[in-house]
N, C-alpha and C positions, 0 to 999 in steps of 0.2 A: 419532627419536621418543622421545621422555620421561613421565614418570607426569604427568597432570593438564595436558599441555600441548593445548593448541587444535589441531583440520586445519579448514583451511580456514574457521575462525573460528566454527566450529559444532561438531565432535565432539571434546566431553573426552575424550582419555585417562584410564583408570582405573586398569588393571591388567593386565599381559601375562600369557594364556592360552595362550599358545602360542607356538613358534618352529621356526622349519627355516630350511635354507640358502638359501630364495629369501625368503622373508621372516618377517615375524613379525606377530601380531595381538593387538589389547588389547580387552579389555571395556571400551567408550565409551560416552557419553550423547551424545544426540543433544541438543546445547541448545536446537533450534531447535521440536522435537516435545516434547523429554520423556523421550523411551522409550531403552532400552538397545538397543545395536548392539552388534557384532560391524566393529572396524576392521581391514583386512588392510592390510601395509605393506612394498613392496618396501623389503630390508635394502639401502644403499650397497655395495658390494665393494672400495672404496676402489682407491687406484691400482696395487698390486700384480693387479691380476686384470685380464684378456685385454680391451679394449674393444670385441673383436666379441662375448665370452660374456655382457658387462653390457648392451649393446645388445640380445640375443640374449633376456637374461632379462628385459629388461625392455617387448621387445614380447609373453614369454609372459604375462607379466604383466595388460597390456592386453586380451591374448586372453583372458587368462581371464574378466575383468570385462564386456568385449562378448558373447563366449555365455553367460557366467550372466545376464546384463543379458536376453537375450533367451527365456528360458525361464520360462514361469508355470505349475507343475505342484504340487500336493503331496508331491508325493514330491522335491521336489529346492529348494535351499536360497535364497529368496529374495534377491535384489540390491537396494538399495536407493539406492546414487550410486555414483559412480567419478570418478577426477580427479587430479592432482596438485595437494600442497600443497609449497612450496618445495621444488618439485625433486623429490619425491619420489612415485610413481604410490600411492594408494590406493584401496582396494574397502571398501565398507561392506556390510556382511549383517546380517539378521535374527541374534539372537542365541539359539541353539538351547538350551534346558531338556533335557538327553537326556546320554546317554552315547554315544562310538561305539563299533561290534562289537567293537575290537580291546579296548576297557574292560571292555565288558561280560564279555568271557573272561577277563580279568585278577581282574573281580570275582569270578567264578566259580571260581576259583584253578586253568582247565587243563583245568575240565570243561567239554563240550558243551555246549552251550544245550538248554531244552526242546526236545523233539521240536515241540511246537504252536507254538514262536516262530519255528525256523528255518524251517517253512511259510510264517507270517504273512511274514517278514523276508522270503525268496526271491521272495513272491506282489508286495510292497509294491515291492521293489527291479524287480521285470521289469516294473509298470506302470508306474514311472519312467522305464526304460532305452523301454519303446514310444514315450512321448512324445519323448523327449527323442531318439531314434533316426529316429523322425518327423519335427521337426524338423533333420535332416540331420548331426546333431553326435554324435562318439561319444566317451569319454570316454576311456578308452585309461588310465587309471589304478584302476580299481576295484579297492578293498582296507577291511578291514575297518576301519581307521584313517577313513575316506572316506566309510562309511554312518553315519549316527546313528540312532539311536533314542528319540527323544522320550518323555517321561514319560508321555503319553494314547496310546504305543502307533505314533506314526504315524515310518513310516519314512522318513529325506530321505539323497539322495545329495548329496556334498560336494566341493569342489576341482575344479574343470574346467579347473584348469592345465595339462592340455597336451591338452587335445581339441580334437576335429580338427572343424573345417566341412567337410561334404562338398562344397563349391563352392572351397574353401582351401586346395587342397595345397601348393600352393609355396611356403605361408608355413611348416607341418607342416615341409617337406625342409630348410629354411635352421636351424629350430631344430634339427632331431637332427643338421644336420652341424655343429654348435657341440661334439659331445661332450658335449653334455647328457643325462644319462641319461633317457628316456622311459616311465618306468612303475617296478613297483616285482618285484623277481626272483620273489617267491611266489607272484605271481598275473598274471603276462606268459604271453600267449598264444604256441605256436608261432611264427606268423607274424610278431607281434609280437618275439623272440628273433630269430628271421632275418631282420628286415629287409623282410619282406616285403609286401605291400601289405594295410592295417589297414581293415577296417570294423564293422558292428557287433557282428558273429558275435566278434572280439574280447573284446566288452564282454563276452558271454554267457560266455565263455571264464572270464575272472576271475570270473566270478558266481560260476560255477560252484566255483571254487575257494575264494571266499569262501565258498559252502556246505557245501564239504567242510570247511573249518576248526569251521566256527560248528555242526558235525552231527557233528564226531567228537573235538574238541580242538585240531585241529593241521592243517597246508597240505597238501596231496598229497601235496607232496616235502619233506619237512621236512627238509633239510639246510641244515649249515652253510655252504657252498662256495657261494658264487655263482655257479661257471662247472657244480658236478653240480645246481644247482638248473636253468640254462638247460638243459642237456641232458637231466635229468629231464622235463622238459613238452616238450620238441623229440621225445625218442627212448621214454620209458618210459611205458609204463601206468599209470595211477595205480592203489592197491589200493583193492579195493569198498570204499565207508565202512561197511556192513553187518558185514565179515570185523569191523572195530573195534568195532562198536556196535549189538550183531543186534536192537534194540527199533527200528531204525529203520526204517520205510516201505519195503516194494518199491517203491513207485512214485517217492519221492521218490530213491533210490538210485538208480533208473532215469534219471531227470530229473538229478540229478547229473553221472552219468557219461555221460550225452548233452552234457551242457555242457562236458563235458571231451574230447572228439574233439578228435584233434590235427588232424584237416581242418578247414578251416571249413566245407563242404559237408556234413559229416558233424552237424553239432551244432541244434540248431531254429532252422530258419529266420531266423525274428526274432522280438523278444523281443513281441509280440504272439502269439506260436506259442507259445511261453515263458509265458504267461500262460492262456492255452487247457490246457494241460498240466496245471499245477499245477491248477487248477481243476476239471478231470477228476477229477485224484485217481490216472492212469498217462502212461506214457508212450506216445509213438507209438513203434505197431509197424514194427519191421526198421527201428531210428535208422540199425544199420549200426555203432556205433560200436566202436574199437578199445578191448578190456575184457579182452581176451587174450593171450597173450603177444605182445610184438611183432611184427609180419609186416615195418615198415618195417627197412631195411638196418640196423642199427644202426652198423657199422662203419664205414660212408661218411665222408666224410675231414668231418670239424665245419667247416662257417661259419656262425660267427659273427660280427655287425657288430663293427668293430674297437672300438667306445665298450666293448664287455664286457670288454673289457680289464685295465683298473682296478677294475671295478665291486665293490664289496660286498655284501653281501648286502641289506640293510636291514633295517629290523624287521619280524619278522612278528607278528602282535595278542600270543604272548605271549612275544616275543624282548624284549632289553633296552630299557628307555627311549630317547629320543633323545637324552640328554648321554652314554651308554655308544659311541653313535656314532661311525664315522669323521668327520673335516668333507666334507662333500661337498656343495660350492657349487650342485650341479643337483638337490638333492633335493626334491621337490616338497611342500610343507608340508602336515602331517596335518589331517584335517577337526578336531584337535582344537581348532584353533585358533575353530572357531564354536562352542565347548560351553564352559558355565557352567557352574559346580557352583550349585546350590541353596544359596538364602544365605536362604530363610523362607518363611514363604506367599505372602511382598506379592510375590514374584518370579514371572515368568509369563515366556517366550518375545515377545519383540518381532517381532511378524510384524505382517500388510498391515493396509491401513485396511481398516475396516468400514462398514457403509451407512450411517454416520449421520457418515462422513469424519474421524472418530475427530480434533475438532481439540484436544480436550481429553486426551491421554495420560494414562496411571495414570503418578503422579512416581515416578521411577526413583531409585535408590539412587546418591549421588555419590559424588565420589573421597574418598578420608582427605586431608585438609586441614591440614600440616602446617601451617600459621601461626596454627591454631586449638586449644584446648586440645583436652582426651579430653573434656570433659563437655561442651563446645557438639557435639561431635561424637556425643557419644552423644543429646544432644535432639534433635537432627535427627533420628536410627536412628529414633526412639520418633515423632516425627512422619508422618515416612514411613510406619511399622507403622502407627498410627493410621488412615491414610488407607487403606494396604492392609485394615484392617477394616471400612471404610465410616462411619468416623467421623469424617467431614467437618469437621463444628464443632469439635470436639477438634483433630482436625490442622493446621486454620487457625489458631487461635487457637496452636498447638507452634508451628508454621511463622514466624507473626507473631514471637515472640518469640526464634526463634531469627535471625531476620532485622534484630534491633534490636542483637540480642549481635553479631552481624556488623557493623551499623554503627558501636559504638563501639568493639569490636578491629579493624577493617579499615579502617574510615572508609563515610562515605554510597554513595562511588559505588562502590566494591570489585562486581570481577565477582561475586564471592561472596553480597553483600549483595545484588546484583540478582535472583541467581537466587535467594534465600531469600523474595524479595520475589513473582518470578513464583508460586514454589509457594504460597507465602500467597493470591496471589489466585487459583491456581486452585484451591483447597481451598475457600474462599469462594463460588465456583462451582457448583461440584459439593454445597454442602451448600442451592443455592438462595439464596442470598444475593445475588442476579444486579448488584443497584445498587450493593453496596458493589465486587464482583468489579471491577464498570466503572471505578469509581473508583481503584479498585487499580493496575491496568492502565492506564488513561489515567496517572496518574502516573509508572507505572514506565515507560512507551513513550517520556514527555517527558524522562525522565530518562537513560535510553539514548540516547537521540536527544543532547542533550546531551556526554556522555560519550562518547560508541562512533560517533556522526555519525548523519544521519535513514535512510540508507541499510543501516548493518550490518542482515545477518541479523537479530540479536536483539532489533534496536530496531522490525523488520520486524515480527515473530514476535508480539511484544506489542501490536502495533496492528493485528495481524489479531484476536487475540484481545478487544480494544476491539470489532471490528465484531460478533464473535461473541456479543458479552456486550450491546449494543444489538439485535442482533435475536432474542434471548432476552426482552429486554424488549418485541420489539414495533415498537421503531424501525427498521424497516425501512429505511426513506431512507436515515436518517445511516448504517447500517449499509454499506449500497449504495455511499454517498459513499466511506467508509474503506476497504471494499475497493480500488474503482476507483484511489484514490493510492496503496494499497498494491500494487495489481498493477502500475501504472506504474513502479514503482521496483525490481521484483523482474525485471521483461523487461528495466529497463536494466542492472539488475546481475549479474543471474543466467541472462538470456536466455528466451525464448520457451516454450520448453520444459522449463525446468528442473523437475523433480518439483514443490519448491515454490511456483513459478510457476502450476503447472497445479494446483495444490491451492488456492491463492489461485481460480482463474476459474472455478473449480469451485464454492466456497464463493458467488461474484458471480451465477454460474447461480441457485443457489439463492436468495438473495434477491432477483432478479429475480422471481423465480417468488411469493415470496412478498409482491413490490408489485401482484402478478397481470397485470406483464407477461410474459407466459407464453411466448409467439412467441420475444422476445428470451433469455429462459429456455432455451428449448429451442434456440435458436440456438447459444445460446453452451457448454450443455452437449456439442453436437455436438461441436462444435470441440471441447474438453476430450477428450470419449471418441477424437476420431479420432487427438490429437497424444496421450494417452497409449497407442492404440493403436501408434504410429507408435515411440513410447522405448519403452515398458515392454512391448507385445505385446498382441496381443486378446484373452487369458485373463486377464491380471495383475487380480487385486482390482480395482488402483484404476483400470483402463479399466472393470470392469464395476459402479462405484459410480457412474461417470458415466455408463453407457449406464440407470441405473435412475435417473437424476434427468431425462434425457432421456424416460424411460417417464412419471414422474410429472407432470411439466410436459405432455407430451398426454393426460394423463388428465386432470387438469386444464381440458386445451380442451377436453374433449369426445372426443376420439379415445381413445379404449378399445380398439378392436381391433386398433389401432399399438400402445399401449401392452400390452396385452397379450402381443401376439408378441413383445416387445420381453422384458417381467417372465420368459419360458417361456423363449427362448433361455439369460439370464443367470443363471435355475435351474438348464439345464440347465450350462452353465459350471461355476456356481459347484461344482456336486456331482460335474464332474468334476475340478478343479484343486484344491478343500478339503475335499472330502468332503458324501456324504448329508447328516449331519449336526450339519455346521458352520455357527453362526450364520445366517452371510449369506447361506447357501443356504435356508435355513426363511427369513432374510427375506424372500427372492424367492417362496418355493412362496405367503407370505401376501399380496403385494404381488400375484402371481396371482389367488388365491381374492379378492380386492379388486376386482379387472380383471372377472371373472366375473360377480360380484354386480353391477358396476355397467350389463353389459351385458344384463344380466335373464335371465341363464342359473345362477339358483341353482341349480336341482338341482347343474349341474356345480361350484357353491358349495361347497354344502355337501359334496361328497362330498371337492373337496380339504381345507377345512377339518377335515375327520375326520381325514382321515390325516395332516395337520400338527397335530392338537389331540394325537393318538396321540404323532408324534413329540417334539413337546416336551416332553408330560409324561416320555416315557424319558428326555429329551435333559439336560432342562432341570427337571424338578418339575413338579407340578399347581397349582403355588404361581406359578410364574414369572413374571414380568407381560408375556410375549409366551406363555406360552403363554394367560392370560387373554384377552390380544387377540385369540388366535385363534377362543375363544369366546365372546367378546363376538361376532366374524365370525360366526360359526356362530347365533348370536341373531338380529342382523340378518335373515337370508336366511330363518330361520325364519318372520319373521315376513314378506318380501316374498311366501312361497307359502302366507302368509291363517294357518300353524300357528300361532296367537296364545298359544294358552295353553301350548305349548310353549315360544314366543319366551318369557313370562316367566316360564316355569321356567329358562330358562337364564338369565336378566338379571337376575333376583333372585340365584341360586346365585352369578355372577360377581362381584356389587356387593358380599354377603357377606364374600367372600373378600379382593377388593380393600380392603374397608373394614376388616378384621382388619391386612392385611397392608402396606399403603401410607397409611392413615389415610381420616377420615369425606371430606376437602376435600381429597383428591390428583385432580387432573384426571381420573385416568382411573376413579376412585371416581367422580365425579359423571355419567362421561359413562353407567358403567355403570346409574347411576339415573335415569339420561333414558330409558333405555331399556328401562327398565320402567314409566316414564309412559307411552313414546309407547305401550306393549302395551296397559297398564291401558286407555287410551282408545281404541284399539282392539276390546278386550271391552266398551268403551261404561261402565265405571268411570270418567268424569268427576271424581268427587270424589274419587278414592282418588289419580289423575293429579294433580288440583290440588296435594294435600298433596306430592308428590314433585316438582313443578314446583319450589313455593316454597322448598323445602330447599334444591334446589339454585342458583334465584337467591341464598336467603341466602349460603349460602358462597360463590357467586363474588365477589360485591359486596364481602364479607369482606377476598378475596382480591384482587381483580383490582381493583377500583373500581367504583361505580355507573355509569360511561359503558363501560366494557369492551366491545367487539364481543361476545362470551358472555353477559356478562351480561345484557346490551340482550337478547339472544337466548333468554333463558331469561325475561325479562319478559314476549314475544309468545307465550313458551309458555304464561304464565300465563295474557296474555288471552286467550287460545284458548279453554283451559279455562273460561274463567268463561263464558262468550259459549254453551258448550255446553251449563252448568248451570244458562242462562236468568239472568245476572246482567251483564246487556249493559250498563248503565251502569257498573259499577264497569271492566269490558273498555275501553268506551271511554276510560274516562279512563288505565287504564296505557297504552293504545296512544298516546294524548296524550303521557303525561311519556317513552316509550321513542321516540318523535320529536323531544320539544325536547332530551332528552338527545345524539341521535344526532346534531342539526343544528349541538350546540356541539361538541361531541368535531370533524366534521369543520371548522368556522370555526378550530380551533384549532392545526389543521394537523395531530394525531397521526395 
């Protein structure tokens, strides 16, 4: 694997982040999304090394990519594809914004960490280890190199290169009798040093010892010797972390040194017990654990598994780097290999899709392009930053021009020049620009297609985004058409279920939905949620983006209390797998309070609406335009239980806000000033409704055209109005022109 070379004809290499003896990982773009990854890449061993230990490593390999493949939790590091390219097995992951422990002590130059982190870390790490021990997998390597911690605070465990399935042992026995070293010597449990039969109390084991580190400076046993460090955790007590560090917590010291029983019977239960604990704020009483001097034999003749033989010590968070290393072909590679350093603001963690199928990525930072000067390379940086500022027009117009400078140093069809061309038009996109975007697109797809054949990925990629950028406009059909050839060619090349496959039928759902075949909509979104329940698992993001487009399609029919039960489950999901509150978990609570309202159970409306109005303003700003949406919600319902002059205290304050912050003719400005018509006429203000009708016919007309579905729509609000203020003639007659309009728009086939 090489800088800036293609896998599997989709993720650029960038730049290597990392390296150990089983492999190595680069910061990649994903060319097909956009977004930055995290590529891990078994290393060759070439022909001098044993073909049972490269067979050996190269099914841990696999293992590892099938159980992080199967895990959706926040606390632990999302999977995104796995596969070989020429030969060679690779895993793609989220690319993590964070440092791990073993950094963050390096940063700290040897000191502890705060007393309040090592809680938060300990509390974030044992809801991890519950889930993830739940699912029957334990991880048999946890060390401080292994945990991250993200810049917003949130804790992920990393590397599950040699964890175990609790239904898989016999694959576990074939790799440790390779002489592959199985864990790392600072933080191997008893059982684990002997050989002895591993499960989760394990995992608890290292916790524990990663807490000792991250709470006092340094591992229990802090020696050099590999063989007194096994016998340290097999035969010795570790010293109270308190004796080191007397500001520390009884109760946390407690919980410590419960995690450090060399029984496994002796240490909590599981790490749901382990989370119960912290959470108290003591430990359970009479743990039992050995915290005194030894009472086992110490003298008893040592066995240990013969692999300790060779063994080194390895690094402990603040032992020497990994080139200061022995080579030791079985060492299992640090979680550094998923961490970015911060390269500006426009840089953010590449994690799951979001509710709205996220098919438009924020453009990711490319590789250094050596066939290109410094200063076309530095107009891109500034393009990119542009776009990370929300200066869309700006960026487009960067982007365009650095994509011409491509064409005449590279030529037309240069990979390079394509992808300057994709960002140009999704810049174009995102600034509302949706006709020229299409045109953009539709060129670049014919162009690829040409170049790269109609089938590659990328020429795929760009002609999904054609159907994207058509029913932005509205065109549904032809949108619907483009999918359907697009998904036809991604099952023949990519199969059935491949991520991207099901993110295509997913996108088809939706427009279904939005030709208001609704049945086949929700048909097809099923399918979607069950086969990415079936790869990705029934918590991952993007099964519970499809089981909410599934909700939305029978709200749609009519079924509200399906969809309902449906929006409440994937809240409750989502705020346990991302957090209270993350995003798409507030998009469900609102997509709820929606469910509510339309089943004429406002009170229960409104009282969700409050406490999502509450959270997004902490979350998000009072400013946000989903927390306005929530109040705009909150208007509505006001006004279904008759409170009118409330409803248009809210629908004024909201339209206000929105028209300061989003402008006079932003859709969701106008929707917010309909909704102090519908109140005005409500309180039987007729004329004051009229003047806020017309406003807002003008600007859609403005906007959309005079045949618009909306527009048409905000005419018969006009003649309502008039009809009430006893001006029945002039009413008939708009009701006239908003019929012959309606009857050419559909003769005309839009």
């Amino acid at each position: 694997m090489g800088e800036n070379r293609l896998v599997q004809g989709r993720y650029r290499l960038l730049d290597l982040i990392g390296r150990g003896g089983m492999g190595e990982v680069w910061r990649a773009r994903d060319e097909s999304l956009g977004r930055h990854v995290a590529v891990k890449c078994l290393k060759p061993l070439g022909p001098c090394h044993d073909p049972s230990l490269t067979r050996s490593l190269r099914e841990r390999f696999r293992r590892e990519a099938r159980v992080a493949a199967a895990l959706s939790h926040r606390g632990v590091t999302v999977v995104h594809d796995f596969g070989e390219s020429d030969g060679t097995p690779y895993l793609v992951m989220e690319l993590l914004e964070g440092r791990d422990l073993s950094r963050l002590l390096e940063d700290n130059k040897g000191h502890p960490l705060p007393v309040d982190d090592v809680a938060d870390i300990a509390a974030q790490v044992a809801a991890a280890l519950a889930y993830t021990h739940r699912q029957g997998v334990v991880h048999r390597d946890l060390k401080p190199a292994n945990i991250v911690r993200l810049t917003d605070g949130t804790v992920k465990i990393c590397d599950f290169g040699i964890a175990r399935l609790g239904h898989d042992i016999g694959l576990t026995a074939r790799l440790t009798g390779t002489g592959v070293a199985l864990g790392t010597p600072h933080y191997m449990s008893p059982e684990q040093i002997g050989g002895g039969e591993v499960d989760q109390r394990s995992d608890l084991y290292s916790l524990g010892c990663v807490l000792y580190e991250i709470a006092t400076g340094a591992p229990p046993f802090d020696l050099e010797d590999a063989w007194a460090i096994l016998i340290g955790h097999r035969d010795t007590p570790p010293r109270p972390p308190r004796d080191q560090r007397p500001e520390l917590p009884g109760h946390l010291e407690r919980i410590i040194l419960d995690l450090l029983a060399k029984r496994p019977e002796e240490r909590p239960y599981d790490a749901r017990e382990l989370v119960r604990r912290i959470r108290d704020g003591h430990a359970t009483a009479g743990a039992g654990t050995a915290v005194g001097p030894a009472s086992q034999d110490v003298s008893r003749e040592l066995r240990l598994p013969s692999w300790t033989g060779g063994m080194t010590t390895g690094h402990k968070a603040l032992g020497a780097g990994l080139c200061a290393l022995p080579p030791d072909p079985g060492a299992a590679l640090s979680a550094r290999w998923a961490v970015a350093p911060r390269r500006g603001a426009g840089n953010r963690a590449a994690g799951h899709i979001g509710p709205a199928e996220a098919r438009h990525p924020e453009p990711a930072l490319p590789a250094e392009r050596t066939a290109l000067p410094a200063q076309s390379a530095e107009r891109h940086r500034e393009a990119v930053r542009l776009a990370a500022l929300g200066r869309w027009a700006e960026a487009g117009e960067a982007h365009a021009a650095v994509a011409a400078e491509r064409a005449a140093l590279l030529g037309p069809d240069h990979p390079e020049t394509l992808a300057g061309r994709h960002e140009a038009a999704f810049a174009l996109l995102r600034a509302g620009r949706v006709a020229e975007a299409l045109t953009a697109y539709a060129d670049l797809a014919e162009t690829r297609a040409r170049v790269l054949g109609a089938d590659h990925p990328d020429t795929l990629a760009a002609r999904q985004e054609t159907a994207y950028a058509l029913g932005r406009l509205g065109h549904h059909f032809e949108a619907h058409q483009v999918y359907a050839e697009v998904l036809a060619a991604r099952v023949r090349v990519m199969g059935p279920e491949h991520p991207d496959t099901l993110r295509c039928r997913h996108n088809l759902a939706c427009t279904l939905g939005r030709l208001g075949r609704l049945d086949d909509a929700c048909r097809t979104a099923l399918d979607v949620a069950a086969a990415r329940a079936r790869v990705l698992g029934a918590d991952h993001p993007d099964t519970l983006v499809s089981r909410c487009e599934v909700a939305y399609a029978q709200g749609q029919s009519g079924r509200w209390e399906e969809a309902l039960r449906i929006y409440l489950e994937v809240a409750e999901a989502r705020a346990r797998v991302l957090g209270a509150d993350h995003p798409d978990t507030l998009a469900a609570r609102y997509e709820t309070a929606l469910s509510l309202g339309r089943l004429g159970r406002s009170a229960d409306a409104l009282r969700v609406y409050r406490e999502l109005i509450g959270d997004r303003t902490r979350v998000q700003g009072p400013t946000h335009p989903e927390t306005l949406r929530a109040r705009h919600g909150l208007g509505v319902n006001l006004g279904r239980l008759g409170c009118w002059e409330d409803a248009l205290t809210e629908a004024r304050d909201v339209c206000l806000v929105r028209e300061q912050t989003l402008g006079p003719a932003h859709p969701d400005t106008l929707v917010s000033r309909r909704e102090v018509a519908v109140a005005l006429g409500w309180l039987g203000r007729w004329e004051q409704a009229l003047t806020e009708y017309r406003r807002i016919t003008a600007a859609r007309e403005q906007i959309l055209g005079p045949d618009h579905p909306d527009t048409l729509a905000g005419r018969n609000d006009e003649a309502h109005c008039l009809e009430r203020v006893g001006r029945r003639a002039e009413a008939v007659e708009l009701y006239r022109r908003v019929a012959v309009l309606s009857r050419q728009r559909a003769s005309g086939g839009r």
